[in-house]
Structure formats: structure tokens, C-alpha cells
C-alpha positions in Angstrom: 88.0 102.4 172.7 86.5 105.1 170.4 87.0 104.2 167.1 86.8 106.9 163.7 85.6 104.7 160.8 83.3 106.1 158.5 79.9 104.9 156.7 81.6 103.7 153.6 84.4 101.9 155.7 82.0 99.7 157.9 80.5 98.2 155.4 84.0 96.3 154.4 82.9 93.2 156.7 86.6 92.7 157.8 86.3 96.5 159.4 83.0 96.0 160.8 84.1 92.8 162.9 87.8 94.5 163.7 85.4 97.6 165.0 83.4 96.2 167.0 86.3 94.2 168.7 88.1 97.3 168.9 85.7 98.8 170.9 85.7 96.5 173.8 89.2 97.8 175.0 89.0 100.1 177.8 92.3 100.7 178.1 92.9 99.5 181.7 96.2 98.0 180.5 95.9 94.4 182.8 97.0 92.4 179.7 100.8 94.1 179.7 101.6 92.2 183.0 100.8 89.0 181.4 102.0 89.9 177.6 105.5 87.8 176.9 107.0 90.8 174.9 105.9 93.4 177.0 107.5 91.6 179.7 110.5 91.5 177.8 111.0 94.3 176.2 108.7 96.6 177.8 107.8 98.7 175.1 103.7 99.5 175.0 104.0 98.8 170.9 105.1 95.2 171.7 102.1 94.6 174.4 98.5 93.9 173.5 97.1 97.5 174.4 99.7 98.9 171.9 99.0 96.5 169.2 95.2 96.9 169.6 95.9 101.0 169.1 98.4 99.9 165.8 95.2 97.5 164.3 93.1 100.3 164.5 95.4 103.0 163.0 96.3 100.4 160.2 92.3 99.9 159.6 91.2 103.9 159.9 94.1 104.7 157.5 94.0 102.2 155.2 98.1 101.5 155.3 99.8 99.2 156.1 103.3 100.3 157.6 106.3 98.9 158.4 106.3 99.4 162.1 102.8 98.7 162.3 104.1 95.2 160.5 107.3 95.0 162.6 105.0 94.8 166.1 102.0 92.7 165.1 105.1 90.1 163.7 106.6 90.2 167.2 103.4 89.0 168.9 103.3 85.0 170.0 99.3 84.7 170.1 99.7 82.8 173.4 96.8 84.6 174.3 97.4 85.0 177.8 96.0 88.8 177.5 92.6 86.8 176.9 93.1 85.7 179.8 93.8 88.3 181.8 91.5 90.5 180.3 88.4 91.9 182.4 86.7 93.3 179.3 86.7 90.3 177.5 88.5 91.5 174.7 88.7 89.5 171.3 92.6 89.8 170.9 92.6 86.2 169.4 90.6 87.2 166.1 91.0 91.0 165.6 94.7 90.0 165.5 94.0 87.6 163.0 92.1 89.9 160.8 95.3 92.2 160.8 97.3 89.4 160.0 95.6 88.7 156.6 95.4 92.7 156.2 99.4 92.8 156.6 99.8 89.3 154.9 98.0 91.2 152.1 99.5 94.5 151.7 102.9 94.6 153.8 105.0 92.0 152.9 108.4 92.4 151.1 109.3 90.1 148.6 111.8 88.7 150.7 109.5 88.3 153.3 106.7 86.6 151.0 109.0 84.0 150.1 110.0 82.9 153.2 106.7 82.8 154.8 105.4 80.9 151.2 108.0 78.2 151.8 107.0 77.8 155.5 103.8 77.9 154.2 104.1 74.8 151.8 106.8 72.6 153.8 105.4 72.6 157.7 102.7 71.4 156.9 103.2 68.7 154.3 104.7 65.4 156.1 106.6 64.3 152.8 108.0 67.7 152.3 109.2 68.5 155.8 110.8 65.2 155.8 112.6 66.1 153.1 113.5 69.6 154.3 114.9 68.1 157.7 117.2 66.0 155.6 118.4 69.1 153.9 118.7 70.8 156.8 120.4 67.7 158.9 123.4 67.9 156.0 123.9 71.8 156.4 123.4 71.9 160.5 127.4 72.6 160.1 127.3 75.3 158.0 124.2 77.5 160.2 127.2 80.3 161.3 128.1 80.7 158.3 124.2 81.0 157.0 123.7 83.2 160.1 126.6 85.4 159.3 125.2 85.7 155.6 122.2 87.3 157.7 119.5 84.2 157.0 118.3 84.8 160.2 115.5 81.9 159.5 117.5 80.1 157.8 120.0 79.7 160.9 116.9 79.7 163.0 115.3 76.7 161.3 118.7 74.9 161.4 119.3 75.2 164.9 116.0 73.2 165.4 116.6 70.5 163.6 117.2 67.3 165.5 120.3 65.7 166.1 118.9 62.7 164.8 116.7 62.3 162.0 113.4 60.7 162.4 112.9 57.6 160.6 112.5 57.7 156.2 109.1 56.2 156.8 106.1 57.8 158.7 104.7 54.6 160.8 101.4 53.1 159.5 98.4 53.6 161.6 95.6 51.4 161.2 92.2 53.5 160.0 90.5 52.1 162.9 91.8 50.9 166.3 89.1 48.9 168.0 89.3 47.2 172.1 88.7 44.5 173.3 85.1 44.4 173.8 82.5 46.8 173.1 83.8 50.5 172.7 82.6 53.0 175.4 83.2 55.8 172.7 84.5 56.7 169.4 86.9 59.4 168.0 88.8 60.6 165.6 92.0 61.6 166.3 94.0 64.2 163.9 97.6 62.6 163.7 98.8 66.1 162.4 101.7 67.2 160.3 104.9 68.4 162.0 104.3 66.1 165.1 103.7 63.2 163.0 106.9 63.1 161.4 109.0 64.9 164.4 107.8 62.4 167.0 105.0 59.7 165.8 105.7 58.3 169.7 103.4 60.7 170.8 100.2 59.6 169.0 101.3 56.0 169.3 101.1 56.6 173.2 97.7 58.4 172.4 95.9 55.3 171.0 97.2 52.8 172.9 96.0 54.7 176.0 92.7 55.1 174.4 92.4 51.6 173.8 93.5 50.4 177.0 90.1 52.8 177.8 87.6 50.8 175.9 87.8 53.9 173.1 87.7 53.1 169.3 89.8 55.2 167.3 89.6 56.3 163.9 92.1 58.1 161.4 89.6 59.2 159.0 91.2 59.6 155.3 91.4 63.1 154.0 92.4 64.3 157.2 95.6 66.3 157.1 97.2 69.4 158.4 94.7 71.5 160.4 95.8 74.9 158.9 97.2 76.5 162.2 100.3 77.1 160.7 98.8 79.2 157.7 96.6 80.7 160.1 99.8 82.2 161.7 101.3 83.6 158.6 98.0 85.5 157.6 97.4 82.9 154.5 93.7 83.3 155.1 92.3 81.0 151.7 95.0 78.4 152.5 93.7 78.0 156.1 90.0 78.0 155.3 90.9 75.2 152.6 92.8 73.0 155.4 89.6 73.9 157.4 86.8 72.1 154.5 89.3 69.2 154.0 88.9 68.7 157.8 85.4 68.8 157.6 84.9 67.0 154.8 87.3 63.8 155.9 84.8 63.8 159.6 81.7 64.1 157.9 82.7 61.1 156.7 83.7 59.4 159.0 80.5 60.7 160.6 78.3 58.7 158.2 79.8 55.6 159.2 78.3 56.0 162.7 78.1 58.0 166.0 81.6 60.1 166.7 81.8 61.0 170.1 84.8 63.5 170.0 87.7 64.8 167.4 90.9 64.9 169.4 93.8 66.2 169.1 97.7 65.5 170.9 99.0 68.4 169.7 97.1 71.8 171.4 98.0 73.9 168.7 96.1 71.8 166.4 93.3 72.1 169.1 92.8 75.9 169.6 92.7 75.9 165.7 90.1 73.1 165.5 88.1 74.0 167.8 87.7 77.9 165.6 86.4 76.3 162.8 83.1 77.4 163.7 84.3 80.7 163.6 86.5 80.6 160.8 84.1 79.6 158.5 80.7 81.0 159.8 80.2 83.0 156.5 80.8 79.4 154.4 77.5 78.1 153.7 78.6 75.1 152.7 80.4 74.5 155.5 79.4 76.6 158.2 76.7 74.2 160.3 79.5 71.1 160.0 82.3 73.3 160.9 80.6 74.8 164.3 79.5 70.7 164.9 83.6 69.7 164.7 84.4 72.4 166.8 81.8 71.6 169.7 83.0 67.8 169.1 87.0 68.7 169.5 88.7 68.0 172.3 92.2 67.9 173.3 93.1 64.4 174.6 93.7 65.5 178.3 90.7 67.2 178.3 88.9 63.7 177.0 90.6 61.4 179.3 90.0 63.5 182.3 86.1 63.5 180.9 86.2 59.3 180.9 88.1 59.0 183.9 92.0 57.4 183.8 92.2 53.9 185.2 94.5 53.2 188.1 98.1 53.7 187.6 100.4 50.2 187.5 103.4 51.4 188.9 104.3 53.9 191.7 107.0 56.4 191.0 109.1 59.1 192.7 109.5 61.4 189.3 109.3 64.6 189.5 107.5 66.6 186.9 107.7 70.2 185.5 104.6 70.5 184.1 104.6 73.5 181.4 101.1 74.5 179.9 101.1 75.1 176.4 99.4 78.5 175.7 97.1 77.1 173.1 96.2 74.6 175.5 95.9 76.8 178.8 95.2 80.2 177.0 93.7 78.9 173.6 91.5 76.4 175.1 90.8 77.3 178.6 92.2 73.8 179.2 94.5 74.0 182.7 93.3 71.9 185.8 93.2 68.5 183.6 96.4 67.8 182.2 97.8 68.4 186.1 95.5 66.7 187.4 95.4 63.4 185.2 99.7 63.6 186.1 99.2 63.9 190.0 96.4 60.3 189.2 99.2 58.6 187.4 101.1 58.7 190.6 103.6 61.6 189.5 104.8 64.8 191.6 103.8 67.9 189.9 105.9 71.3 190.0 104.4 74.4 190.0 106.9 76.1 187.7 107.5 80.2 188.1 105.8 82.4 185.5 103.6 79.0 184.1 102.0 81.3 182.4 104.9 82.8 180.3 105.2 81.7 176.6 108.4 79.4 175.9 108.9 81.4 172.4 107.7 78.7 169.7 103.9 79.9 168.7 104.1 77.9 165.6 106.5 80.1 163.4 107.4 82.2 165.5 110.7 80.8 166.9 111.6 80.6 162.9 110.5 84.4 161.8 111.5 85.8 165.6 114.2 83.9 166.7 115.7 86.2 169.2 113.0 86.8 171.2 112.1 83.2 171.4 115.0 82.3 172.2 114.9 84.9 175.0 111.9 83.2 176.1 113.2 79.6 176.0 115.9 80.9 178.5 113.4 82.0 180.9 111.6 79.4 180.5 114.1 77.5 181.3 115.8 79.5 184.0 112.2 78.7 186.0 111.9 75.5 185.1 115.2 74.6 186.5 114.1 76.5 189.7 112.3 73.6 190.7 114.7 70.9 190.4 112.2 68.5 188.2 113.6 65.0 186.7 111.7 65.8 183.8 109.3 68.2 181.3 105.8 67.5 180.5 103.9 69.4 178.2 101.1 69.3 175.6 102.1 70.7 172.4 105.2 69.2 169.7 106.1 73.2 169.3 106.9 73.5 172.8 108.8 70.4 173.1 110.6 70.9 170.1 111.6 74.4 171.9 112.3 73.6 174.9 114.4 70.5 174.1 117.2 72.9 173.2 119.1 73.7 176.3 117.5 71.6 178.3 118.9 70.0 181.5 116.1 67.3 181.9 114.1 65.5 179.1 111.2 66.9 177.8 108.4 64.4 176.9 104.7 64.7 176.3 101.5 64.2 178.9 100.1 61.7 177.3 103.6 59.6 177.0 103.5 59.8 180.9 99.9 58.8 181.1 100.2 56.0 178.6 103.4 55.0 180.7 102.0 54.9 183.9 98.8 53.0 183.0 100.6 50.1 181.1 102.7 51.7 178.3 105.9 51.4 177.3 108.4 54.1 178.9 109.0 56.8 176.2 112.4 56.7 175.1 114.0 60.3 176.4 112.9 59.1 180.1 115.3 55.3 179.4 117.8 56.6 182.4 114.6 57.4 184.6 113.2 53.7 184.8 114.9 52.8 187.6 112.4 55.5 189.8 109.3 53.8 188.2 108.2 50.1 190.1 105.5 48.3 189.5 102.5 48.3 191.7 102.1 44.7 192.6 105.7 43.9 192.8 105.7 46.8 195.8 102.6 45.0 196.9 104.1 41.8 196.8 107.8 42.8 198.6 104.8 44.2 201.3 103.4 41.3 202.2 106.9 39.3 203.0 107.8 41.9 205.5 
């Protein structure tokens, strides 16, 4: 792509990295097949091509316009176009740098307030405990908070579970050691949103780790891991979640060897695993923040490394698996999560259009509710193609999404892994047990024949 930037604009850093992205399109437009909103809507603005020529105009021109604001907001960031792309395009970060650049400039002050209390509650345990209560008492008023035209408002609402989680977060211990001596040792980010919306899932994590000879560690200082800042544009607050990160497993670092950072929820992992990038031009920070990132991985990804031990039970579930784009698209991370399922004795589905966003993207089934709900119906159209007992996937956004509407319960990987190796059967799957016998009672009821 030929860009028109002059001297004195190219030497604004932010310019100079967007140009040089900017000039790895070649227009060959393979990323609108595999673009969620192009696919959807079908209009060249809303696919990656479009976007990338909207960056560029909004960077040459120095303004910041509303539809130049109203298209970058409808893109997920499932990254799929990264995918796709021949040219090896770096859609992932120039669309961050407009981000900032809109988050900056183009907001209204409607729109600033609503993205500053997102910004402040999602990511705080304490306060989006608080706001769930809040928003568990007004779940009956949301048509009349729709009608009023609080689109996010109604949005966040309709998310909100039907049942609270419980008043108190459970207490992890800062170190879970086996039995004998450990064959490795992590730290594992219990993150924010997930923590509170479904603390089952990292429960299922470290037992399954354990049960693998792996020490864990829940360094303190650790907290949110600034994805969901990083999707509203709120550059400084990110980079600050970023050094608290950092600093909490450099810590833990000191204390001895750390083999891996790992992470259950993918968004978490795709956003980890940039720190390098995100803050190369940090001197204090940049040489520890590439060393996290080499170190992070997301739990499939680990497991599959180490090798999962035998399955104790054989089963006849059938599973839809769904890859999370941060996971599949974010983190190049596809074969393993499949493949550790199909070990654990489970039948995997291929489901139509895998590859297809299911609409939550962090904020965006909040700020773009329409189209992600559009999504979560196709999603769910293809899922229910297949006839599966269940959903697995690897990310708390997508299960939180996809829960709505469902047919079939939606649970994640690691609660099916953790199951199937010894674990206790995660509690949306209760009227599945009876497909689910153990191993050596089979064996046993073998040998009297």
C-alpha cells in the first residue's frame, strides 16, 4: 500500500510504526472471506482491507472522524485476517495504534463514560462483584433500560447470570505443591472477570496440574492482565496492568526457576504473551516483559507440552469444540486443545465456520451488541449442526456468550480434561454423568464375561 506521509509526520513514532505496517497490504483482499463483519454485513468499511485504508486516512489527515470511529468500533480483533493473510500483515497492532489515536481524539462524552466505567469495573474482582449484584436486581427492568436507548446498559444486563456467583472469591493457596518432587513450576494468572464469573475453571486448572507433578504459584501482585483496557484504547492503563504483571513474576522469579506463566483464560494469553511488544520502548521493563512473554503459555498449550496422563473413565460425549480466536488466531494455538479432548477419551466435532467469531471479543458484545449477538446466532446455528452433548472452549468471554441460547452446556477444556483424568464433573455437565464410566469398572464387568 502506498502511503503519503510527510518528513515532519514520520517522525511522530506512532506514525512511523502504523506506516510501515500499512505498507505491507497489497490489497489482494483474502482477509474479507475470513473477516466476521464483512461476512455479515458485507460492506468493505467493516472488513480489514477497509479498515486498513480508514487507519491510514485518519493518520495522513490528522482527524479523527466519526465514520472512521464508527468502523474501527465494529471490528472484534479475532484476528482471523492474520491468519488468512499471505502478506503477513500486522492488523493486530496497527489497529491498536488507531485505537488509542480514536480513544484520544474521537470519543463523545457519552461515549468516554461508558468505556471509563468498563474500564474501572471488568477488571476489578471486588467491583464487578458488586456491579453483577446491581445488575442481578435490575435484570427485570433491561426493556425498559433498552427502550430508554441504553443500549450497553441492556447489553450488560442481558449477560448477567441467572444466578449470582458466590459473595466471596475462593481462597487459593500462594503455592500448590505435589506429591513428590515437582517436574515444573508456574505461575498461573487467576484473572479478573473469570475469577469471579466462574473460579471452577482455575480450580480444575490446578488440580490438573497437580495431578501432573506441576507446582503452582499465584504470585501476589498479580491482577488483571490489561486486555480489557487494551480493547478500549486506554493505552497508559494497559501498560500499567502490563509492569504490575511483571513486577508480581519477577518476583516470584527470585524465589526460584519458573518454568512457564499460564493462563485459562486465552484472552488473557494473547495479551500476555504482547508484553514484549507492548512495552519494548520501557526501559525499565522492556528485557522482563519480552522474558514473560516467551515464558507464557496457555494451559492447553502446556499440558499438551508435558503430555496428559491416561484418561480414568471412557465416555460416549460428544463435544463441539469452539476455538476461541485469541487462542486459535491470537496465539496460533489450534491442534492442542483438540487434541488433548480426543486423549481424554471424548468425540470431537468439527463445527461449521470454526473459524467465525462468536461476538464477545472482550467488550465487544457490551459496546456492539447487535452484531454480537448476530454472531452468537450463527455460532450457534453451526454448532447445533452437529448435534454435540456439549460446548468446550477456552476463553470465559466466549462461554459467557455462548451460554445465552444455548441448547447444550457450555464448559471449559480444561474442566473436561481435569474431569476425565480424576476430577470432579463440572457442574453444568451433572445430567451428562450417566455417559461417563469408569475405566476399571468397564475393565472389571470385562473380565466376568
Amino acid at each position: 500500500m502506498h502511503t503519503n506521509f510527510s518528513h515532519e509526520q514520520l517522525q511522530d513514532p506512532t506514525i512511523a510504526r502504523a506506516d510501515a505496517m500499512l505498507k505491507r497490504c497489497v490489497h489482494c483482499g483474502f482477509c474479507t472471506a475470513t473477516c466476521p463483519t464483512y461476512v455479515l454485513l458485507g460492506d468493505e468499511r467493516d472488513s480489514p482491507r477497509g479498515r486498513i485504508y480508514l487507519i491510514k486516512e485518519m493518520f495522513e489527515q490528522g482527524a479523527v472522524t466519526p465514520p472512521i470511529t464508527h468502523h474501527i468500533d465494529r471490528c472484534l480483533s479475532c484476528l482471523s485476517c492474520m491468519t488468512t493473510c499471505p502478506s503477513g500483515v500486522d492488523y493486530m497492532h496497527l489497529v491498536d495504534l488507531a485505537r488509542v489515536r480514536i480513544e484520544q481524539k474521537g470519543r463523545s462524552p457519552g461515549q468516554r463514560a461508558t468505556r471509563w466505567l468498563l474500564a474501572k469495573v471488568l477488571p476489578s474482582p471486588g467491583r464487578f462483584r458488586i456491579a453483577l449484584l446491581f445488575g442481578w436486581l435490575a435484570r427485570p427492568f433491561r426493556g425498559l433500560i433498552s427502550a430508554l436507548g441504553m443500549k450497553t446498559g441492556a447489553a450488560a444486563l442481558a449477560l448477567v447470570p441467572s444466578r449470582l456467583p458466590p459473595r466471596r472469591a475462593p481462597k487459593h493457596e500462594p503455592v500448590v505443591r505435589p506429591a513428590g518432587e515437582p517436574v515444573k513450576r508456574v505461575a498461573l494468572l487467576l484473572g479478573c472477570v473469570q475469577e469471579v464469573l466462574q473460579p471452577s475453571i482455575n480450580q480444575a486448572a490446578i488440580r490438573l496440574l497437580k495431578r501432573h507433578g506441576v507446582e503452582v504459584m499465584m504470585p501476589s501482585g498479580e491482577a488483571c492482565c490489561g486486555a480489557l483496557q487494551h480493547h478500549l484504547g486506554r493505552e497508559n492503563e494497559t501498560q500499567k496492568a502490563a509492569r504490575r504483571n511483571v513486577d508480581a513474576w519477577s518476583s516470584a522469579f527470585r524465589e526460584g526457576r519458573l518454568d512457564a506463566i499460564l493462563t485459562t483464560a486465552s484472552g488473557c494469553g494473547t495479551m500476555v504473551k504482547d508484553y514484549g511488544h507492548l512495552l519494548a520502548r520501557d526501559r525499565g521493563y522492556a528485557e522482563r516483559a519480552t522474558e514473560m512473554s516467551r515464558l507464557t503459555r496457555d494451559i492447553t498449550e502446556f499440558i499438551y507440552e508435558l503430555g496428559l496422563l491416561p484418561p480414568l473413565a471412557w465416555t460416549s460425549l460428544r463435544v463441539a469444540y469452539h476455538p476461541a480466536c485469541s487462542l486459535e488466531h491470537g496465539q496460533q494455538v489450534g491442534n492442542e486443545p483438540r487434541a488433548l479432548l480426543i486423549q481424554a477419551g471424548y468425540t470431537v466435532l468439527d463445527v461449521p465456520e470454526s473459524h467465525i467469531c462468536c461476538g464477545s471479543a472482550g467488550t465487544y458484545n457490551l459496546l456492539q451488541p447487535e452484531l454480537a449477538g448476530q454472531l452468537r446466532e450463527r455460532k450457534l446455528k453451526n454448532v447445533a449442526s452437529v448435534r454435540p452433548d456439549l460446548i468446550a472452549t477456552g476463553n470465559i468471554g466466549c462461554i459467557t456468550q455462548l451460554e445465552r441460547g444455548s441448547a447444550v452446556p457450555v464448559v471449559h477444556t480444561i474442566e473436561l480434561l481435569d474431569w476425565a483424568t480424576g476430577g470432579p464433573c463440572p457442574k453444568p455437565l451433572e445430567k451428562l454423568k450417566d455417559k461417563v464410566h469408569p475405566i476399571e469398572s468397564l475393565m472389571q464387568l470385562a473380565g466376568a464375561r
